[in-house]
N, C-alpha and C positions, 0 to 999 in steps of 0.2 A: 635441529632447530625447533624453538617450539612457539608457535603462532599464540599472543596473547592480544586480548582486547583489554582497554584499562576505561572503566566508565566513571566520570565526573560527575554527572548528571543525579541529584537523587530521585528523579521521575524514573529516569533508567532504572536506577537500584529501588526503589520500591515494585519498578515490574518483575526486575530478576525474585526479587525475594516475594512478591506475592500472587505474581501471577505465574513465573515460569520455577517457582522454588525448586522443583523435582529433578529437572532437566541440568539444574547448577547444584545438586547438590553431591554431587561423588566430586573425587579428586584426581586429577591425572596422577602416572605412576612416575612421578622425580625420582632421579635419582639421590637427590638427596634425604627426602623420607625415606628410603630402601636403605640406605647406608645409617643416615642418623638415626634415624627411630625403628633401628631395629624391623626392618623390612614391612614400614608403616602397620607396628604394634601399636601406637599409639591411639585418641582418639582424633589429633588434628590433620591426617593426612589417610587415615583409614579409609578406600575407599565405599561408597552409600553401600549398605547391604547389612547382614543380620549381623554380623560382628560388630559393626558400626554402634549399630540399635544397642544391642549387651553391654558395648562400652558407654553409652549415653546413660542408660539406666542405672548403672554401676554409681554412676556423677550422680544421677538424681536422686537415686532413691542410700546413698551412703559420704561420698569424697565432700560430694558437696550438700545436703542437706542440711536444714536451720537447724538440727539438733549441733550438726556436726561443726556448721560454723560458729557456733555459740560456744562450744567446747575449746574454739582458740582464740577468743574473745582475749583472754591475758594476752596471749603472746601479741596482737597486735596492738592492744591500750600500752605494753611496754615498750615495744619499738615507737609505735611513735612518739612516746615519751623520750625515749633516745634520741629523735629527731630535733622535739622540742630544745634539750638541753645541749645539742651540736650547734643549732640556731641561734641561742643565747649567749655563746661561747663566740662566737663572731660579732656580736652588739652591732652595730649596725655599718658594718662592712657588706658589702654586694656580697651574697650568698648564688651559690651554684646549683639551683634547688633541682635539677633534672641530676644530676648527678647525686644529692642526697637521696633523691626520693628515688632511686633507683637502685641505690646500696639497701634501703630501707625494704623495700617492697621486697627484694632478693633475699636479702636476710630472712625475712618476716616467712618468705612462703618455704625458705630451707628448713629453719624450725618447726615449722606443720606438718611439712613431710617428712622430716626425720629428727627425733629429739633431739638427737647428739650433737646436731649442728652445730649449736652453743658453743659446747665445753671440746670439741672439736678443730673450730675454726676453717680454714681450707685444707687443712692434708687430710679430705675422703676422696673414695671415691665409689661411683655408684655399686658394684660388686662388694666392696666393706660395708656399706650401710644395710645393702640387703641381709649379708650374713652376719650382722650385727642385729636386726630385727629377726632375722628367723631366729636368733637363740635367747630371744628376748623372752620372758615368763612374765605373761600381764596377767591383770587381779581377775578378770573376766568381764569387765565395763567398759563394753564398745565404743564410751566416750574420750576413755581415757587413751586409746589410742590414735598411732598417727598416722600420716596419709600410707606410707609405705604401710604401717602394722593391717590397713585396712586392706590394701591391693595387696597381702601376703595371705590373708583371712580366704579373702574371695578364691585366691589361687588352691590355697588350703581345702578348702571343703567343697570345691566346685560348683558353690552360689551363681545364679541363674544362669547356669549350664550354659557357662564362658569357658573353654579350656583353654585357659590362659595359662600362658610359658613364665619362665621368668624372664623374658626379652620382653611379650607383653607389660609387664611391671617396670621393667629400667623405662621403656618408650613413653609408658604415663607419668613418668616421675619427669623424666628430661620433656616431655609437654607441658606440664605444670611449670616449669622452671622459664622454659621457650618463652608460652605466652604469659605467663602471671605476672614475670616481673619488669619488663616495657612495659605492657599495655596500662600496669593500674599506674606506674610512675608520669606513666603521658597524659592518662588521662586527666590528671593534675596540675601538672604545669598547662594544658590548653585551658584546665578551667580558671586558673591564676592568672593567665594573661588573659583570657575576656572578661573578668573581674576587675584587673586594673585599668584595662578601658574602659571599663564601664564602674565609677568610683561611684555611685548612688549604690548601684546593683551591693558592692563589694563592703557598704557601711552598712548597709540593711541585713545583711547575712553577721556581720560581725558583729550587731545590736542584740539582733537575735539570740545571737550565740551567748553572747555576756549578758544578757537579762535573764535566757533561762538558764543558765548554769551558776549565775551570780550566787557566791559564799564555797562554791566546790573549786577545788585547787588539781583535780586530776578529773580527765575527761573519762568515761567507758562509753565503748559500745552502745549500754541500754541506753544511754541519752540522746543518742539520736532520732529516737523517735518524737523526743519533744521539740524537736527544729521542722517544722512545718516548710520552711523557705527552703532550708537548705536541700529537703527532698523533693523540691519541684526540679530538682537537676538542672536551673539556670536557665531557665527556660526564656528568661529577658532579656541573656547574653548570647541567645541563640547556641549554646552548648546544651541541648539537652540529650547527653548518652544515655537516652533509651532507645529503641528503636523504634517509634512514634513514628518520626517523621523524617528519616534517612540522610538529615543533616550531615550527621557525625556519627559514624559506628561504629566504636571502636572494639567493639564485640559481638562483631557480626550481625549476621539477621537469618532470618526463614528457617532453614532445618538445623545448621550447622551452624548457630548462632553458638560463642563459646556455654559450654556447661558448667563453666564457673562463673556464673555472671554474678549470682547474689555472692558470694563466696567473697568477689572482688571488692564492690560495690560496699562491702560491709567495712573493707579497710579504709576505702577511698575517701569513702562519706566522715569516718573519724580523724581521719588525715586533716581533711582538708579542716574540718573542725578546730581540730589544734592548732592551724595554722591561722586561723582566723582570732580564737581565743584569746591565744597569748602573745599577738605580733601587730603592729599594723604595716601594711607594706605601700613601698614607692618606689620608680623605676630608680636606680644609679645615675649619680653625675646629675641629679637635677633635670633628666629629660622627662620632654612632655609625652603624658598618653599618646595622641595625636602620631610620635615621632618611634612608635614602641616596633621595630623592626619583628616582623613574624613571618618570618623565610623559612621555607618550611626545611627540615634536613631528610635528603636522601638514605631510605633505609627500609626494611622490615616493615618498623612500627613509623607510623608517621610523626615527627617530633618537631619543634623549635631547634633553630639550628644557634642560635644562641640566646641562654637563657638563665641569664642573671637578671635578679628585683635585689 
């Protein structure tokens, strides 16, 4: 049996993460880490200590750095153009948007971690893809590779004196997969539904979005930095995922806040962009904000338990 406490309170959770951060930041030994993630290889179940650190740094200073996320900048202006044109394809029939933006997000972070994904499809499996990257022959442009080519690099030449296995490598691949692709698809749909109660907040961003981009026909990346609004994170609709103000964290906080936070944040932010751009949205059946049911679904990642616009 294992004794848990679950805190509601964000007064609570701003003491945990800033006054008692140290004391909460290792992880008990589950057995499910030990089984799934390769005897807690990974970095989300690793308990606090110098392997911990190695694998944070590895995130910081490579998996997830702005060079690195700017290097899959395509891959995600394409999917969600895939998004875009699945949307369109339904004209204005109730759409299942936790369910798209969940195929999306999953797709999106399989292609970063492994090229092959694509032309692939689902019959991998994690031992193929490794030994399809180890006999890979790259041009020598650390941009041009992908997450696996990086965590085989690091393995390779024993960079910051991690002796990492390749059980360490499958455990950060199936981490990446665990938390990347809930957490960015949730963090979407909760910002969609406090935008459609709150229809001022939800035309202001969408104004935005069509005046500065007005005459471009495809969104990137770089242009989110000319949406002033949409990076205050909602802060009206009291979604603001940063970790400010312990509202909503959907990425943790204090030591063990996730290490892909900008990595995430860079899809999310063009995501919801496109959704704003080319759509404008209203509940189904004609119901009112006021009646917009937000029960929350039992799980993992905390989500809408139904969640059609």
């Amino acid at each position: 049996m294992i004794n848990l406490i679950v805190i509601t309170s964000s007064e609570f959770v701003r003491d945990i993460f800033k006054t008692h951060d140290l004391k909460f930041a290792s992880r008990p030994n589950l057995m499910a880490g030990k089984i799934i993630l390769y005897s807690y290889g990974g970095f989300g179940f690793t308990p606090y200590g110098k392997t911990w650190s190695k694998l944070c740094k590895i995130c910081a200073l490579d998996l997830f750095s702005f060079k690195r996320v700017m290097s899959f900048k395509f891959i995600k202006e394409e999917e969600g153009n895939n998004l875009v044109d699945k949307i369109m394809m339904v004209k204005r029939s109730p759409v299942n948007l936790l369910e798209m933006l969940l195929s999306l997000s999953t797709m999106t972070i399989w292609i970063e971690a492994w090229d092959g994904a694509r032309s692939q499809g689902n019959g991998w499996f994690l031992n193929d893809i490794i030994k399809e990257d180890e006999g890979k022959k790259l041009d020598g442009d650390d941009m041009n590779e992908d997450l696996v080519d990086v965590l085989l690099r690091i393995k390779r030449n024993g960079e910051l004196d991690l002796s990492q296995t390749m059980e360490n490598v499958k455990a950060v691949v199936l981490d990446l997969f665990i938390a990347g692709s809930n957490t960015s698809s949730t963090v979407i749909v909760w910002a969609m539904t406090k935008l459609i109660q709150h229809p001022k907040v939800m035309q202001k961003a969408q104004l935005e979005v069509r005046k500065v981009l007005n005459g471009k026909r495809i969104l990137e990346v770089g242009d989110i930095i000319k949406l002033p609004y949409l990076n205050q994170r909602f802060e009206e609709t009291s979604l603001d995922f940063g970790v400010a103000n312990f509202e909503y964290i959907p990425f943790g906080g204090g030591r063990r806040i996730c290490p892909g936070v900008s990595f995430a944040l860079a899809s999310i932010e063009l995501w919801l962009a496109q959704l704003f751009f080319y759509f404008n949205w209203e509940l189904p059946g004609g119901t009112n904000t006021q009646e917009l049911d937000v029960e929350e679904a039992f799980g993992l990642i905390l989500t809408r338990k139904i969640i059609y616009v």
